[in-house]
C-alpha positions as CSV (number, residue, x, y, z in Angstrom):
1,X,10.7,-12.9,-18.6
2,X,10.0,-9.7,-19.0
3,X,13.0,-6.8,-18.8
4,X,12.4,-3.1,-17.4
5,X,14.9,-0.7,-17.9
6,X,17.1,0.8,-15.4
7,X,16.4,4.1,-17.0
8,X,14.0,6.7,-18.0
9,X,15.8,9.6,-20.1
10,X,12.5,11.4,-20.4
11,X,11.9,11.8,-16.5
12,X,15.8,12.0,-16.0
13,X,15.5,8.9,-13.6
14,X,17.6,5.6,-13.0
15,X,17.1,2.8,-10.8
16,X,20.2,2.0,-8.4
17,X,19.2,-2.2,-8.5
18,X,17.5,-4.3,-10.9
19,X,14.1,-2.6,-11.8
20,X,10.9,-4.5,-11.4
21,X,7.3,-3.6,-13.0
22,X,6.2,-1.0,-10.7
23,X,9.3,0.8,-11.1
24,X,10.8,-0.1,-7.7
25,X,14.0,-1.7,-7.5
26,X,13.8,-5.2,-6.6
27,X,15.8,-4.3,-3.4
28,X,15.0,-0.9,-2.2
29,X,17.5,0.8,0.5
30,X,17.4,3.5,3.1
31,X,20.0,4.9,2.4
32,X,19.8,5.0,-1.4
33,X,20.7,8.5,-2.9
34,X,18.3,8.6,-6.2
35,X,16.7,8.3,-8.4
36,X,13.8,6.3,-9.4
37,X,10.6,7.7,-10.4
38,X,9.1,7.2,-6.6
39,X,11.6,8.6,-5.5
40,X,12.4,11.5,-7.7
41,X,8.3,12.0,-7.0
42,X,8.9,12.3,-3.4
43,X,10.8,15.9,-4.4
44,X,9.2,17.3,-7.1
45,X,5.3,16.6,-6.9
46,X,3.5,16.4,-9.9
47,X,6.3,17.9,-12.4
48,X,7.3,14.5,-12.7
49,X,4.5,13.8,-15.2
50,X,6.1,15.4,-18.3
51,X,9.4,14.9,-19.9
52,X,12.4,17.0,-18.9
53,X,13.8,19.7,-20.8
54,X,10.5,21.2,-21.9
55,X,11.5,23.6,-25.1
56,X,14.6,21.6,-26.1
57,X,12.9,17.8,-26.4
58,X,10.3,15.6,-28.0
59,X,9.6,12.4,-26.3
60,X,8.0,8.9,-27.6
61,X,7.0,6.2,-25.7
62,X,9.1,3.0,-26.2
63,X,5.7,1.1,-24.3
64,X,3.9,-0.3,-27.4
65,X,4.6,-3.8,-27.7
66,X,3.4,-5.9,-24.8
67,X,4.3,-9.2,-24.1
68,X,3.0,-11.2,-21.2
69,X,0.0,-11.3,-18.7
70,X,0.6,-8.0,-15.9
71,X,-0.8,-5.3,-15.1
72,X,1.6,-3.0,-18.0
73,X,-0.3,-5.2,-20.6
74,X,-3.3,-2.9,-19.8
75,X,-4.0,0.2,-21.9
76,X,-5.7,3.3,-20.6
77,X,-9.2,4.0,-23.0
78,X,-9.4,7.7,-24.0
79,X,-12.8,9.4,-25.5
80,X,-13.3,12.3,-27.8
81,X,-16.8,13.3,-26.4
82,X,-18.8,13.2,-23.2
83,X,-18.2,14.0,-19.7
84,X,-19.4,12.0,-16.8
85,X,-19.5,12.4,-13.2
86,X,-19.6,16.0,-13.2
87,X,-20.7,17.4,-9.9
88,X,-25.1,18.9,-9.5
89,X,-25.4,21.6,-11.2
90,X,-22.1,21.9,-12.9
91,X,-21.8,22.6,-16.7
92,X,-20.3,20.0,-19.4
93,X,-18.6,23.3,-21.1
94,X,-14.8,22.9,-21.6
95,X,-14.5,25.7,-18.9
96,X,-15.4,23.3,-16.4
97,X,-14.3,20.2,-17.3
98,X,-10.8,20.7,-16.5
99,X,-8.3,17.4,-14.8
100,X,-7.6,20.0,-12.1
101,X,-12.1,19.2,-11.2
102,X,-12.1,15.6,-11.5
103,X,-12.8,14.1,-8.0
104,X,-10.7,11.7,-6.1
105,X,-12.2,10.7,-3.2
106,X,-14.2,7.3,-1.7
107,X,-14.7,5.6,0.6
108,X,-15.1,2.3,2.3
109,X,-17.3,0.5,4.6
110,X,-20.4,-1.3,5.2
111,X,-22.7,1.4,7.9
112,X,-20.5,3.7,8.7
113,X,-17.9,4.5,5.5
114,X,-14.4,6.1,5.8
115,X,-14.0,8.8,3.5
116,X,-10.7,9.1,2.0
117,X,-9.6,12.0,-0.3
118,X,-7.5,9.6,-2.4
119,X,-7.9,5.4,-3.6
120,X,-4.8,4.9,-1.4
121,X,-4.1,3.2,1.5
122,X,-0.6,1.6,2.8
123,X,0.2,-1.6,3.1
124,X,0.3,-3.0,6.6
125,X,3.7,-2.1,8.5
126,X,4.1,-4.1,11.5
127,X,7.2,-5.6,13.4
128,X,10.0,-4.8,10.9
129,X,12.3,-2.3,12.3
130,X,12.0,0.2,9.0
131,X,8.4,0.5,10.0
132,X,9.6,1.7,13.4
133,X,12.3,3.7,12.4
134,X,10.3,5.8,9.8
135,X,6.8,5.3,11.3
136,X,6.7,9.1,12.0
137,X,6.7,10.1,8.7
138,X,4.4,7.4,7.1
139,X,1.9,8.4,9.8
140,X,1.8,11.9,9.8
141,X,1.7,11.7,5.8
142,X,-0.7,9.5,5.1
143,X,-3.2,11.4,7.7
144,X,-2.2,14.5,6.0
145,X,-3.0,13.6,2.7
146,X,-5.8,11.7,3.7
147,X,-6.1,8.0,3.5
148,X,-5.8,5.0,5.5
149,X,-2.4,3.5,7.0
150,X,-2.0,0.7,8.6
151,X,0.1,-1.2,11.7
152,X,0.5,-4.3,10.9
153,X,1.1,-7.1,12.9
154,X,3.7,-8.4,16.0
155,X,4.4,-4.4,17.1
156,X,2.8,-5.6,20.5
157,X,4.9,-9.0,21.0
158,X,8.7,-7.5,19.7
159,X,8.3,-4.7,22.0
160,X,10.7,-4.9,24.7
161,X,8.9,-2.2,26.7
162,X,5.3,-3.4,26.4
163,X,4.0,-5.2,29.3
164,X,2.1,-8.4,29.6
165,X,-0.2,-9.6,32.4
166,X,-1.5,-13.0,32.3
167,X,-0.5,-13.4,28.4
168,X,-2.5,-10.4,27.6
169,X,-1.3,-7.3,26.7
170,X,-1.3,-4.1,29.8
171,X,1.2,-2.1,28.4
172,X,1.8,-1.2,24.6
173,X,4.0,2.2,24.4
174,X,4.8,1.3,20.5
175,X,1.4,0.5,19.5
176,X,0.0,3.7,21.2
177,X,2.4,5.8,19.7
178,X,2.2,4.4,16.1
179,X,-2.1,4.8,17.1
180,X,-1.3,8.4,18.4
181,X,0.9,9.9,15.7
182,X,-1.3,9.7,12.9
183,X,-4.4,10.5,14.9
184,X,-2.8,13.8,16.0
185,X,-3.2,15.0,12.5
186,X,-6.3,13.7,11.2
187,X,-9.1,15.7,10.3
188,X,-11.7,12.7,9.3
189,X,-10.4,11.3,6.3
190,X,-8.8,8.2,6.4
191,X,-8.0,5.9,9.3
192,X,-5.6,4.2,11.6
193,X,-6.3,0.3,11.1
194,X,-4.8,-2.1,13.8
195,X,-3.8,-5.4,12.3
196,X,-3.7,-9.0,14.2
197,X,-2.1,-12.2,13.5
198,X,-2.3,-15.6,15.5
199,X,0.3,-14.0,18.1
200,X,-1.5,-10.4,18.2
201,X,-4.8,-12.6,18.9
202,X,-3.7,-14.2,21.7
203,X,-2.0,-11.4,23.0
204,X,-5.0,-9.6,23.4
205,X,-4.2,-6.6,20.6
206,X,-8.1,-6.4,20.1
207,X,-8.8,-5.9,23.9
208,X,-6.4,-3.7,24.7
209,X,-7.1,-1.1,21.2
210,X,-10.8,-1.1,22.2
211,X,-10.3,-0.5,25.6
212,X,-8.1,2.4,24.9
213,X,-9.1,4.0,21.7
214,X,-13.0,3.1,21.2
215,X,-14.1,3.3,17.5
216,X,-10.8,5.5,16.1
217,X,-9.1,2.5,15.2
218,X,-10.2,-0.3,12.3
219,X,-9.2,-3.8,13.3
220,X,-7.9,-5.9,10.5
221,X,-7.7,-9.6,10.3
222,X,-4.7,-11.0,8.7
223,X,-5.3,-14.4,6.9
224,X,-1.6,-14.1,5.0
225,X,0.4,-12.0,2.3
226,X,1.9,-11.5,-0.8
227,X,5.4,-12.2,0.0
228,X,5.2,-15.3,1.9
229,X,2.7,-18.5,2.8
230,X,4.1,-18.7,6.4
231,X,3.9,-16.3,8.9
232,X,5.8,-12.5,9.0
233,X,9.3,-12.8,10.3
234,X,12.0,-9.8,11.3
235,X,15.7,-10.5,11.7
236,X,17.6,-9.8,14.9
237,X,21.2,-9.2,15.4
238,X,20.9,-9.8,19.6
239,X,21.2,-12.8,21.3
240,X,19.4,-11.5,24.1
241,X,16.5,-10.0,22.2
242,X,16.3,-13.4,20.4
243,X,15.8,-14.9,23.7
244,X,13.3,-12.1,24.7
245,X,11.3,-12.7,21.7
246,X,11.5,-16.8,22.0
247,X,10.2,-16.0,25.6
248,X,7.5,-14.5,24.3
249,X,6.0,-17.4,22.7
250,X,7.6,-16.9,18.9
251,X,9.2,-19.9,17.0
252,X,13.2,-18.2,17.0
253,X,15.6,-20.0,14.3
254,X,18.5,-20.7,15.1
255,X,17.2,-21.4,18.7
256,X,18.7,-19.0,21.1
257,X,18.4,-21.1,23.9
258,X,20.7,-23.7,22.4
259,X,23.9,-23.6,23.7
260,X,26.1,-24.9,20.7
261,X,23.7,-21.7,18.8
262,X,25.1,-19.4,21.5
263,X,28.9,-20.2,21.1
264,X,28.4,-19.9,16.9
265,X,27.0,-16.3,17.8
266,X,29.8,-15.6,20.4
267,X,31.8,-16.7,17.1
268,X,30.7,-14.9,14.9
269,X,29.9,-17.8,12.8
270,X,26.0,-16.8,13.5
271,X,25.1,-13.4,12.6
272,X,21.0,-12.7,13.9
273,X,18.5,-15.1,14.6
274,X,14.6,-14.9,12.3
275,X,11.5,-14.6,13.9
276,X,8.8,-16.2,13.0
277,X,4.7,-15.8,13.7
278,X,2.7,-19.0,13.5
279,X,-0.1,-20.0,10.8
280,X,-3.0,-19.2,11.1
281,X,-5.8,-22.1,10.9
282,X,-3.6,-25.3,11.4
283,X,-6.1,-27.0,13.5
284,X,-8.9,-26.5,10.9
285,X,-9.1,-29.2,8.1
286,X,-12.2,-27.8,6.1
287,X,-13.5,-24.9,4.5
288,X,-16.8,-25.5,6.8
289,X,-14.3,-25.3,9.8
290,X,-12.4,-22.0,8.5
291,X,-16.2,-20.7,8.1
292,X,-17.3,-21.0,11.5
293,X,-13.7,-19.8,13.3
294,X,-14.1,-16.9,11.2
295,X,-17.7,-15.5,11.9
296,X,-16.9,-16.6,15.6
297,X,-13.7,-14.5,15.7
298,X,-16.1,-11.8,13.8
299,X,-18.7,-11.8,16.0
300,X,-16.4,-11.5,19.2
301,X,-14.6,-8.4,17.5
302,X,-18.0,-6.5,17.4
303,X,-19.3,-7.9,20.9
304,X,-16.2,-6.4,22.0
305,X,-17.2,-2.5,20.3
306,X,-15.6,-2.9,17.1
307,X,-17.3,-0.9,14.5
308,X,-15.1,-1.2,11.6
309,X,-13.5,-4.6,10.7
310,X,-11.9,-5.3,7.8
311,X,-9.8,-8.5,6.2
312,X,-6.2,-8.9,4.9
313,X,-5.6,-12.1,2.5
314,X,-2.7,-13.2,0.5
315,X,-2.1,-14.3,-2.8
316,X,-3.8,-18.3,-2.1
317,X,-5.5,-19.9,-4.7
318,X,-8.8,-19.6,-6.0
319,X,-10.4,-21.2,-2.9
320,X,-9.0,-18.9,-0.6
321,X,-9.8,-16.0,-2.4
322,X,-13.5,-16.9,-2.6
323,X,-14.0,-18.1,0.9
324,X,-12.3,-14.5,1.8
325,X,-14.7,-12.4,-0.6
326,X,-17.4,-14.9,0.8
327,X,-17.2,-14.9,4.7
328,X,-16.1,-10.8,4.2
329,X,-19.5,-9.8,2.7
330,X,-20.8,-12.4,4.9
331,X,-19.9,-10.9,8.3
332,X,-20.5,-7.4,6.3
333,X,-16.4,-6.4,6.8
334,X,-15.8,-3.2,5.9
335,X,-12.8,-3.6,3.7
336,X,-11.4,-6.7,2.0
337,X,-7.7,-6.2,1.1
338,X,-6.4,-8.7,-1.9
339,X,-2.6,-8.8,-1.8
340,X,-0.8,-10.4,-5.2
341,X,2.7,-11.7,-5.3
342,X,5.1,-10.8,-4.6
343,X,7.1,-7.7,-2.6
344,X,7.2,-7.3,0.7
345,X,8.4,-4.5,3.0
346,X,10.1,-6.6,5.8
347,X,12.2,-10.3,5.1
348,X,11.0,-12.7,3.5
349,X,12.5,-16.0,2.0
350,X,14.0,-14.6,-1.5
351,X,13.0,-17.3,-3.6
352,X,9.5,-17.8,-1.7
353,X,8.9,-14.7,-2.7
354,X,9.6,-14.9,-6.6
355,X,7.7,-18.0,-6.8
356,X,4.8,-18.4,-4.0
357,X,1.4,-17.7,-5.1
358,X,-1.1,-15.7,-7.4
359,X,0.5,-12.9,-9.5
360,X,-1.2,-10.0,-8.9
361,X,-3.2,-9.1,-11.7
362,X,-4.4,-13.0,-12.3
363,X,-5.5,-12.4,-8.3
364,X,-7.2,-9.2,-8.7
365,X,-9.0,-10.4,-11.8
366,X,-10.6,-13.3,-10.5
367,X,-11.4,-11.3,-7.0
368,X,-13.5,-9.5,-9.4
369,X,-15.0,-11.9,-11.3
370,X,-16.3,-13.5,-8.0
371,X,-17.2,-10.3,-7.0
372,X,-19.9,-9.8,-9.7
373,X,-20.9,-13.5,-9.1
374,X,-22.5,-13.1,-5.5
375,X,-23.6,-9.2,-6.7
376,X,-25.6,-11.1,-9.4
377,X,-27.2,-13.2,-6.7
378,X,-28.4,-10.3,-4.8
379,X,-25.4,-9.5,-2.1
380,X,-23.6,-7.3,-0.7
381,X,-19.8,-7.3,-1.4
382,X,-17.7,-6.3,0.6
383,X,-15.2,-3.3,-0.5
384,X,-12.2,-4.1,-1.7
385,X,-9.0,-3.3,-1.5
386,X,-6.1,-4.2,-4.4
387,X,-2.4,-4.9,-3.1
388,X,0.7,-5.9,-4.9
389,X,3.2,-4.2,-7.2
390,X,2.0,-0.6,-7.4
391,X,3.5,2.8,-7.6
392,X,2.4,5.1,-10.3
393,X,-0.9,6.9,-10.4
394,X,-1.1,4.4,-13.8
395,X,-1.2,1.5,-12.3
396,X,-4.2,3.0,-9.3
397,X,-6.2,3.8,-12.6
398,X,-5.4,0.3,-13.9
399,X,-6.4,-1.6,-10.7
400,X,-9.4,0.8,-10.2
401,X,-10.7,0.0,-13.3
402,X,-10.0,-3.7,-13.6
403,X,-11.7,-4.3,-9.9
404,X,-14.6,-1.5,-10.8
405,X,-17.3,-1.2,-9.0
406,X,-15.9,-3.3,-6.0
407,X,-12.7,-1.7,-6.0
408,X,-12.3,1.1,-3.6
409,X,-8.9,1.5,-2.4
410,X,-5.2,0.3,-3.8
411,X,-2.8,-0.5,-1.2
412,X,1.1,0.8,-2.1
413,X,3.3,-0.7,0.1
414,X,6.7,-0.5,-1.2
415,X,6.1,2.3,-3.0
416,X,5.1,4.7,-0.3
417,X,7.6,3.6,2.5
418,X,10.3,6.1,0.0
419,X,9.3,8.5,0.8
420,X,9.9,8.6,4.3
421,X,13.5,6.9,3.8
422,X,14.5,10.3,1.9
423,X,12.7,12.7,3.7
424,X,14.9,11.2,6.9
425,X,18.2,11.2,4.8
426,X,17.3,15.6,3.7
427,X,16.2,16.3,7.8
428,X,19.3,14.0,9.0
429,X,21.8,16.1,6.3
430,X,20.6,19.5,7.0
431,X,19.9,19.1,10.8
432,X,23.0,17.1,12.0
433,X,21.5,16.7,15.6
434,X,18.8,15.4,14.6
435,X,20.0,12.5,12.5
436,X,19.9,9.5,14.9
437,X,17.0,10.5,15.9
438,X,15.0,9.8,12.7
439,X,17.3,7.2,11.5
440,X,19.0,9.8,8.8
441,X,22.0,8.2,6.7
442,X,23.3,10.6,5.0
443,X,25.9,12.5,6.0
444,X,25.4,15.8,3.7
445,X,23.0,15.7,0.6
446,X,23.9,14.2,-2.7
447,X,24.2,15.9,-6.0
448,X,20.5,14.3,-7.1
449,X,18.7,16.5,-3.7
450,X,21.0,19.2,-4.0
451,X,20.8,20.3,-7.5
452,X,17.2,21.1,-6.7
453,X,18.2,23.1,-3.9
454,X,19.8,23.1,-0.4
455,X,16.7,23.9,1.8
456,X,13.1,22.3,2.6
457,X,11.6,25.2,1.0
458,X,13.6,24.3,-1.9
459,X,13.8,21.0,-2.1
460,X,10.0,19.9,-1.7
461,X,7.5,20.5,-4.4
462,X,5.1,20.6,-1.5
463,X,6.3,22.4,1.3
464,X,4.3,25.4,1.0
465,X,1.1,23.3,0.6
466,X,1.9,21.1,3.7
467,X,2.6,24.4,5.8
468,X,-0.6,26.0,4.6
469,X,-2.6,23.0,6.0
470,X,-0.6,22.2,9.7
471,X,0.3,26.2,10.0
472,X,3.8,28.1,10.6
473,X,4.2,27.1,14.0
474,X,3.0,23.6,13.4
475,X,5.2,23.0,10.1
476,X,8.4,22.7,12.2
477,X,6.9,19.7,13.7
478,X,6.5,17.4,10.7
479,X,9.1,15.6,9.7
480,X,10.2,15.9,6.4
481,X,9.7,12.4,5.2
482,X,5.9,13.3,5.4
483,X,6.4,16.6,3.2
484,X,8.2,14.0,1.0
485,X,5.0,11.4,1.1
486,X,2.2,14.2,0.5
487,X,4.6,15.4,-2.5
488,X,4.3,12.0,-3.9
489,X,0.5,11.9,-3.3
490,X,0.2,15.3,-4.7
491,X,1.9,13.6,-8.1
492,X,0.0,10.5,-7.8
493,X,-3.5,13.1,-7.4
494,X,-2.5,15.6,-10.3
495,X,-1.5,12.0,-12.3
496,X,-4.8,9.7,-11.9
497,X,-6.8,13.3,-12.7
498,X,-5.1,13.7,-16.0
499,X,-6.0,9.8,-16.8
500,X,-9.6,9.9,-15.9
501,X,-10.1,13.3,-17.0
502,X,-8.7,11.7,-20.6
503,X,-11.1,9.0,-20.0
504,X,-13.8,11.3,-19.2
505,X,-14.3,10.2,-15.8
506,X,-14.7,13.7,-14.0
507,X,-15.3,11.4,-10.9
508,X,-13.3,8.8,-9.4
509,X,-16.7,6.4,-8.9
510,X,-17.5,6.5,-12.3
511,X,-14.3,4.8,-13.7
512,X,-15.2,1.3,-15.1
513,X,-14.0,-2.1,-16.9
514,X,-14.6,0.2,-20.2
515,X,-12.1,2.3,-19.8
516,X,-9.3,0.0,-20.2
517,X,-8.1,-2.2,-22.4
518,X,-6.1,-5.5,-22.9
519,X,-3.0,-5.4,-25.2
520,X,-2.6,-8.3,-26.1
521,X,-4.7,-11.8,-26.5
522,X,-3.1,-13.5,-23.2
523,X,-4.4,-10.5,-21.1
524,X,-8.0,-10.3,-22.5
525,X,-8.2,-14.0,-21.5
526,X,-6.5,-14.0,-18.3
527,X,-8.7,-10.9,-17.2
528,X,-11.8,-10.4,-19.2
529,X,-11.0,-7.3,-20.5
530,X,-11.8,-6.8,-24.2
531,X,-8.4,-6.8,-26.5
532,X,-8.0,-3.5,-27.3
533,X,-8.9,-3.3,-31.1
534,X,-11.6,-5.7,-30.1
535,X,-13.0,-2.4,-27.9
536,X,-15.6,-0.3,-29.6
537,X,-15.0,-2.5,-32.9
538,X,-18.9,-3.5,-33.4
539,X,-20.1,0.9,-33.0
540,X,-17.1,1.7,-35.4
541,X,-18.3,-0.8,-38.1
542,X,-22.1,0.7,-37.8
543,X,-19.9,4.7,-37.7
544,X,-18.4,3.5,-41.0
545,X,-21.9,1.7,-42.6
546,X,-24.1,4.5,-42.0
């Protein structure tokens, strides 16, 4: 197994928990005061890509001898020559082709494509009560910066305030305002993408979205995750809104309504109850079956006015993942997200999730490989979208490449959520009437904010850039975790340019599987990517013979 260290001395970062590969700790708080690289990332920006102490330091890489099949036993390809992608009528002179030029955008879609000034897009944030507390800022930060966030499923069925009417949904005020917060800022790049699950489904999510908000919202299927291979599930500490939620139609453990369950909780001896959403599929006993629910379900979504529809799967096996890549082009989806084991951003079962299903980059891999199979046959693929264990603007090039050309977007889930967690701790600290509000828990900022400084202006690498594009008036609106998420994108941008720059790749849609390579012999088998000394070997040979 594979060890990551707790701590970088050349970025002047530390993990609080155990570290895991993308950096994260295995267990990311709140409340936690510093410093990982996300969240050091989430302050600074972009001069988080170089070593500390500039003047006084050299700095090596410890990173050179990989062991194992992930995505860290990829290697980035540089060139010495050439320049592709440059935009009409642009130059190949050094002058021009500078990493602050290379182009980031794409886009997803089958008729109508979403443009999106960076490969990102979060993961789906649904039910669990971080999402709700720190929605704000995730919202308004990804529709800043530009890419697609999603709500994921249950927000309809936990919400005490929503209303239904004959089992379908009438009333949705936290659905609408997760829908309405990051449409207030967006300019037309990016999206807002609804999830549904077996419970959303029945509750009549998809009615109720199109009714009210037309084409300005994606749908998503949900066929499963990364973190788990049952359904989502939120813990609550209520016995009443355990009973509200088993009234609702979830499955509630321990059951609330059982009266020897009540007296432990009155106890103390029982604590909060799980929620649980239902499988999807369970009355289906063949692929043929799964087939024809699908493009039933598909058809009904655009009968309904759905214009873009796209597909979450988790990390099943290989049949799963081609009957998703299969049915998606199929029923000409326009996004297909693959998620790997295995983090998740609500509660899941601890040791499900360190030993359920596909790691990520054996997923992602094959998803490609099957990919180029029905492309050699003549279809369409579907876009797609890689999910699972990603952070750094590394591991986007990584991903890119591996899935390139099908690969469009990268979903961060995890990674992402941080910065809205410290932007609510700074605003809580420095605006003490405005802490419970925004779920702040911090009392008064720690040495690791305040050594950079004791103000927003200060504090943020970005803060100037994010006022610039809302306004003056407008700045004092936006919270500050969403300063602290476009500062991490504005890291993650300035980072990936560097890489493809060094790669030669002056725009993002010409990266390809050439441009990495595999470290070691287990990783160019698992993946199909040559082993690195393997790369270019046969044109050095002829460089050397002529």
């Amino acid at each position: 197994m594979s060890q990551w260290s707790k701590s970088n001395d050349v970025l002047n970062t530390v993990n609080r928990g155990n570290p895991c590969e993308s950096g994260l700790c295995t267990l990311c708080r709140a409340d936690c005061s510093g410093k990982c690289e996300t969240w050091l990332s989430s302050l600074k920006g972009r001069s988080l890509l170089y070593p500390r102490d500039f003047g006084t330091v050299t700095a090596g890489s410890a990173n050179t001898c990989h062991v194992g099949v992930s995505y860290n036993s990829l290697r980035i390809q540089g060139y010495n020559y050439g320049a592709d992608g440059l935009a009409k009528g642009v130059s190949n002179s050094p002058d021009n082709c500078l990493f602050t030029k290379v182009d980031l955008e794409t886009s997803f879609g089958n008729v109508d494509p979403v443009k999106c000034r960076l490969p990102l897009m979060t993961g789906a944030l649904g039910s669990t009560f971080i999402a709700a507390k720190y929605w704000d800022s995730f919202a308004i930060g990804g529709s800043l910066v530009g890419i697609p966030v999603v709500v994921g499923e249950n927000v309809v069925g936990v919400d005490r305030e929503s209303t239904l009417t004959g089992n379908k949904i009438t009333k949705a005020p936290e659905l609408d305002r997760r829908v309405e917060t990051y449409l207030r800022y967006n300019d037309g790049y990016g999206a807002i993408i609804v999830q549904m699950n077996v419970e959303d489904t029945r509750n009549g999510v998809a009615e109720y979205v199109i009714d009210k908000y037309g084409d300005k919202v994606c749908l998503e299927l949900k066929w499963g995750q990364g973190a788990k291979n049952i359904g989502g599930e939120i813990e609550v500490n209520s016995l009443e809104y355990a009973l509200f939620l088993k009234n609702r139609g979830y499955l509630v453990d321990p059951d609330p309504e059982d009266a020897k369950v009540q007296e432990a909780f009155k106890a103390g001896a029982i604590h909060s109850f799980a929620r649980h959403s239902r499988l999807g599929y369970t009355d289906l006993s063949t692929e043929a079956q799964v087939r024809e629910s699908f493009m039933e379900s598909v058809a009904y979504l655009r009968k309904l006015g759905f214009k873009r529809i796209s597909l979450k799967t988790g990390s099943y096996g290989m049949e799963a993942l081609a009957m998703s890549i299969k049915y998606a082009s199929d029923a000409k989806l326009d996004l297909l997200t693959i998620d790997g084991s295995g983090g998740g951003t609500g509660m899941s079962p601890w040791n499900m999730m360190e030993t359920w299903g596909v790691p990520s980059i054996n997923l992602h891999a094959k998803a490609r490989e099957y990919a180029a199979l029905l492309a050699s046959r003549g279809e369409k693929v579907v876009d797609l979208s890689f999910a699972g264990g990603f952070a750094r603007e590394d591991h986007i090039f990584k991903a890119m490449a591996l899935g390139a050309p099908f690969a469009k977007l990268i979903c961060m889930g995890r990674a992402i959520m941080i910065p809205g967690f410290l932007g609510a701790n700074i605003e809580g600290a420095l605006n003490p009437d405005r802490k419970a509000k925004i779920h702040g828990n911090w009392d008064k900022l720690p040495k690791t904010v305040s050594d950079l400084g004791t103000s927003p202006e200060q504090i943020f690498a970005c803060y100037e850039d994010v006022k610039k594009k809302v306004g003056a008036s407008e700045i004092k609106n936006i919270p500050y975790g969403a300063i602290a998420f476009c500062t991490l994108a504005d890291k993650l941008s300035a980072g990936l340019q560097q890489l493809l720059a060094g790669a030669r790749r002056f725009k993002l849609a010409e990266l390809t599987r050439n441009d990495i390579a595999a470290a070691n012999r287990e990783t160019a088998l698992e993946t199909g990517i040559g082993f690195i000394t393997d790369v270019q070997d046969e044109t050095a040979r002829k460089i050397l013979e002529s």
